[in-house]
N, C-alpha and C positions, 0 to 999 in steps of 0.2 A: 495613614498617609493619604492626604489628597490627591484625587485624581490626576490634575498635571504634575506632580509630585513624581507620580509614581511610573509617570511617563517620561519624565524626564531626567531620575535615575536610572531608568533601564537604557536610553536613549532611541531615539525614533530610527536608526541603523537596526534594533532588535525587536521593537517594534514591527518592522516590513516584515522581518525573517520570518512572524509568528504567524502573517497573514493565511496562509497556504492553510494554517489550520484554526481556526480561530473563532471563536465563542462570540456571537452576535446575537442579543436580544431584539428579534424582530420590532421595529421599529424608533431602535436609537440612533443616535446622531452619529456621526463620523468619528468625534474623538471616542464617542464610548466605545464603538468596533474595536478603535483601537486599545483602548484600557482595557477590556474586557478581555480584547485576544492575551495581553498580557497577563493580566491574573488569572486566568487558565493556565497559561505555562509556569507562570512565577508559584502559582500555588503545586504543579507536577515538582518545579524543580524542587523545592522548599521541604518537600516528603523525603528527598532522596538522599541517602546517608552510603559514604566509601565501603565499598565490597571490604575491604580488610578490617574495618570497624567492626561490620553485620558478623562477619566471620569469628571477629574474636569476642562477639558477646554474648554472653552465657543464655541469654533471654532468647537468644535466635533460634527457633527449632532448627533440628537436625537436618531435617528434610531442607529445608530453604539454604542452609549452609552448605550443602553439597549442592545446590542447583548452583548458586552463586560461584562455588571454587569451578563446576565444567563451565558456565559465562564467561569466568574469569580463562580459561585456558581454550576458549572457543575466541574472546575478543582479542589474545595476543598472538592465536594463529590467523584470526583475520591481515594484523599488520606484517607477521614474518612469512606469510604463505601468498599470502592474495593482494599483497601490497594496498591495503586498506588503510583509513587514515589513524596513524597513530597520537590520538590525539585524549580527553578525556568524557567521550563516550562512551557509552556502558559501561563503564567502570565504578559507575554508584548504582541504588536497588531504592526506589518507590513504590511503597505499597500505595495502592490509590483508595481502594478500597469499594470498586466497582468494576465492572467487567470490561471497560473499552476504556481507552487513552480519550480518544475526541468519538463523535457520531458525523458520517459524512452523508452531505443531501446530495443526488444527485437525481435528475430531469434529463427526459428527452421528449419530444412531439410524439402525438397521436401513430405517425407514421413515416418515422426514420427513427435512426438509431444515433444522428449526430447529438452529442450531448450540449444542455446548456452550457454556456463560460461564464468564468467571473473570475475579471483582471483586478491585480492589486501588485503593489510595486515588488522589486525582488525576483518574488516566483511570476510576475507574469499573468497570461488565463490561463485560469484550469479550470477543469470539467466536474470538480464538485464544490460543495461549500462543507468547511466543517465546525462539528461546535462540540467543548466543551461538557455542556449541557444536552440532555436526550431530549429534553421537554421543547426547549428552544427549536431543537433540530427538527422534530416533528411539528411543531409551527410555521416553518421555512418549507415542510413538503407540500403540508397544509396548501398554503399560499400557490406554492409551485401549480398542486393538482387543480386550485381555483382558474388558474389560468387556462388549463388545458392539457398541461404536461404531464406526462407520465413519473411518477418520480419512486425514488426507492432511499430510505434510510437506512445505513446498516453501520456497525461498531469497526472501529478502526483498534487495532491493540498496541500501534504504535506509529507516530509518526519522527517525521527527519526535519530539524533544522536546518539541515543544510549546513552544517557546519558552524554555523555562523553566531552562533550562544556558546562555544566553547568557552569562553570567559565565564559563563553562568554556570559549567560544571558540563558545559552539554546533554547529551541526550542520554534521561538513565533507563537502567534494566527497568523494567516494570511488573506487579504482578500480573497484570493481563497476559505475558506471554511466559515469565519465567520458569510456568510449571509445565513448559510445552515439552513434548518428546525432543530426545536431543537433536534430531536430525531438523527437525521443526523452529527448531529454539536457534541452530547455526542460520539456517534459511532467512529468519527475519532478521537478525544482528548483521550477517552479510548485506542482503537486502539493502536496510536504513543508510549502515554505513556507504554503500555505494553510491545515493543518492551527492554524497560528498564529497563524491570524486570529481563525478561531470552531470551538469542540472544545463539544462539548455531553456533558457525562459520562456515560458508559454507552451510548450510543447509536451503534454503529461506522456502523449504514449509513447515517445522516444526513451524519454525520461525512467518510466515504469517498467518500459519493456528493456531498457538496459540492467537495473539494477534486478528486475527478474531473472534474467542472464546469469549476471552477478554470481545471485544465490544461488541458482541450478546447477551452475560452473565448481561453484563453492563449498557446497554441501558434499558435491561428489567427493572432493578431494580432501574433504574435513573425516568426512568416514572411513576414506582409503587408509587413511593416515592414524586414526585417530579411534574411530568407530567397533563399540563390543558388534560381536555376529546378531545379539540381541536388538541394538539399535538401528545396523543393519535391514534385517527384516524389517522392523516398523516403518522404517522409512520408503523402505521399497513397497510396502504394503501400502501408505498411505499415497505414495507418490505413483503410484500404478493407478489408485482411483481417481489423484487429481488430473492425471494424462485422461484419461478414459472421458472425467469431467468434460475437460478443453475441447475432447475430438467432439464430445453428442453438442456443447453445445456450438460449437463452433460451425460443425455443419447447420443447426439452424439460423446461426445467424446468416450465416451466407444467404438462405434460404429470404428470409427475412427481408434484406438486404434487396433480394434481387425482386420480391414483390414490391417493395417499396419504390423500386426504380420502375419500373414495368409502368406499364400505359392502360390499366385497368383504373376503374373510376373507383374513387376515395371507399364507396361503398360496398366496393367488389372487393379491395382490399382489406378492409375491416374483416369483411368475413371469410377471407383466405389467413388472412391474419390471427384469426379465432380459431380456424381449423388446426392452422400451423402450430402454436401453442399447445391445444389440447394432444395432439402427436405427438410432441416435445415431453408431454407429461409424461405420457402410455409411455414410452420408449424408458424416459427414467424409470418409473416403476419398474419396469422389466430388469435394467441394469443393475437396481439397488436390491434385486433378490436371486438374478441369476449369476450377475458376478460381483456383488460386493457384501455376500452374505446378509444382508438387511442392512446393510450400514446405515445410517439415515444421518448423517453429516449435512446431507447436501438437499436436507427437506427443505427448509427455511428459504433457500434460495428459488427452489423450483416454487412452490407455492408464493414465492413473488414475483418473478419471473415477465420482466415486460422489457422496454424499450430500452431507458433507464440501466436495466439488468446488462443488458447485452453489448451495451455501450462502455461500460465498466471493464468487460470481460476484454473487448478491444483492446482498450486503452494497458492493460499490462500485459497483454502477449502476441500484440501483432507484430511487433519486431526482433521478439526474441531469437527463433530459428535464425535471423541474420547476426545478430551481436553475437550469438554460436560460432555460429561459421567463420567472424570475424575473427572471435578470439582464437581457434585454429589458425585462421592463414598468418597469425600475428605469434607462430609458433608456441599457443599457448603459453606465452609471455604476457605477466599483466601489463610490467610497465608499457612494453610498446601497445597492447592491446587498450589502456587506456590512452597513451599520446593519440592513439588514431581514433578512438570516441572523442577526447577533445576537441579533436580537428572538423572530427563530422558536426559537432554541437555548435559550432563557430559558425557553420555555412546558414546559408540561406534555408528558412524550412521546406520548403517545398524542393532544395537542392537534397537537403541533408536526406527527404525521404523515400526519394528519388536516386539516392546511393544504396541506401536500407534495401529497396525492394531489388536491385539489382546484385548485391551479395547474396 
């Protein structure tokens, strides 16, 4: 199929939707962004074959056929518990046959933690770019670090349409994530799905930090409900290290934050900034042996650990403690819990994060 062919079967309404995550060969043209973003997703969706098919074929190892039937009773208490959208995502399984759905770039300056944007129709700016392709991705950091910016690439295992390719079959199971522990496994399927509830354009950490929410909210009540004492534990185990993650690194970023605003000369900062890092390091070390038994999960991340990093970490949990507290005063009722994220999504930004910080 010819390139305008094949842009013009899918249509340019499904086109935008794919922008948010989308495969661009450092220095193509406009429409190939856009073909490119397409046959990244047209080629995920094209893998992915109905859970009850995978299920009843004899070729499907056993193992994958039991992940797929908890997917499968994990995405129908999404809609009858959590009022998530009952629509036809996750209801199919792509193997991809590599470890991440897309790779996302993201940049911030020598000294601040504000991240790059890059607006495209639909979603709006958001604060990374994603691709497809890893090689691409790291040519785009490339580029980023020539300018000056600090940047970080890392594996995304799944992202969200938005709803908005349900006609395509939506957004399927993937093996990137499907072999995750189950408490992990409910966390991202919430997560995505939540995304398609309420997307406010331009704005990722409202966006990020709601659908974090979401999952937090959601996982709790998947395992109350649902969860062996054994998946219990795991999750508490691993969600005891991710809390622990947020507090160390959270205080540095603050940290960060406040030298970056401060009135010491660029050069002063550079090297309080060097200190502050290498502290950030010790301090993990210390965490990762005295209370996480050696776990080394969280190497990757400190060993990249910069502007970039931290700005990331922002973006999905600064406004989570208030969609929390939200969903409480809203009697732990999704529906009404979602009408009043709606309504907040609707305001002005600078109104909507100015309600956030006030719950």
């Amino acid at each position: 199929m010819r390139r305008w062919q094949l842009v013009a079967a899918i249509g340019l309404g499904g086109v935008a939707a794919l922008l948010g995550a989308a495969c661009l060969t450092v220095g193509c043209s406009t429409i190939d962004y856009y073909v490119q973003s397409v046959s990244g997703h047209l080629d995920l969706v094209q893998r992915a074959r109905p859970i009850g098919e995978l299920r009843a074929d004899a070729a499907t190892p056993e193992s994958l056929r039991e992940r797929l039937a908890l997917a499968e009773r994990i995405r129908d208490f999404a809609v009858s518990e959590l009022g998530l959208p009952d629509n036809r995502s996750y209801r199919r399984y792509a193997d991809l046959g590599r470890n991440a759905a897309v790779w996302n770039v993201v940049a911030a300056p020598e000294l601040s933690l504000k991240l790059e944007t890059w607006c495209f129709p639909v979603v709006g700016c958001v604060g990374y770019r994603g691709y497809y392709d890893r090689a691409a991705a790291d040519a785009e950091g490339a580029m980023l670090r020539a300018r000056g910016l600090e940047t970080v690439v890392y594996g995304v295992p799944a992202y969200s349409t938005l709803g908005k390719l349900d006609w395509l079959g939506g957004d399927p199971l993937l093996s990137t994530f499907i072999g995750w522990p189950e408490g992990e496994l409910a966390r991202l399927v919430f997560h995505e799905l939540a995304h398609q509830v309420v997307y406010a354009e331009g704005d990722t950490t409202f966006n990020e930090s709601f659908a974090t929410a979401v999952e937090r909210i959601g996982v709790q009540c998947w395992l109350a409900a649902h969860g062996s004492d054994e998946a219990k534990r795991q999750y508490a185990t691993l969600d005891m290290r991710r809390e622990e993650f947020r507090a160390l690194t959270g205080r540095y970023r603050d940290r960060l934050e406040a030298l970056y605003a401060g009135d010491a000369s660029d050069a002063g900062k550079r090297e309080a900034k060097s200190a502050l890092m290498a502290e950030l390091r010790g301090e993990y070390a210390r965490v990762k042996v005295e209370r996480w038994g050696g776990f080394a999960g969280y190497d990757g991340w400190f060993e990249r650990a910069n502007n970039a990093s931290f700005g990331v970490l922002a973006a999905y949990n600064e406004f989570v403690p208030a969609f929390e507290r939200l969903h409480q005063r809203e009697g732990r009722d999704f529906a009404r819990f979602y009408a009043e994220v709606k309504r907040l999504a609707a305001l002005p930004k600078a109104e909507r994060h100015a309600t956030l910080r006030a719950i």
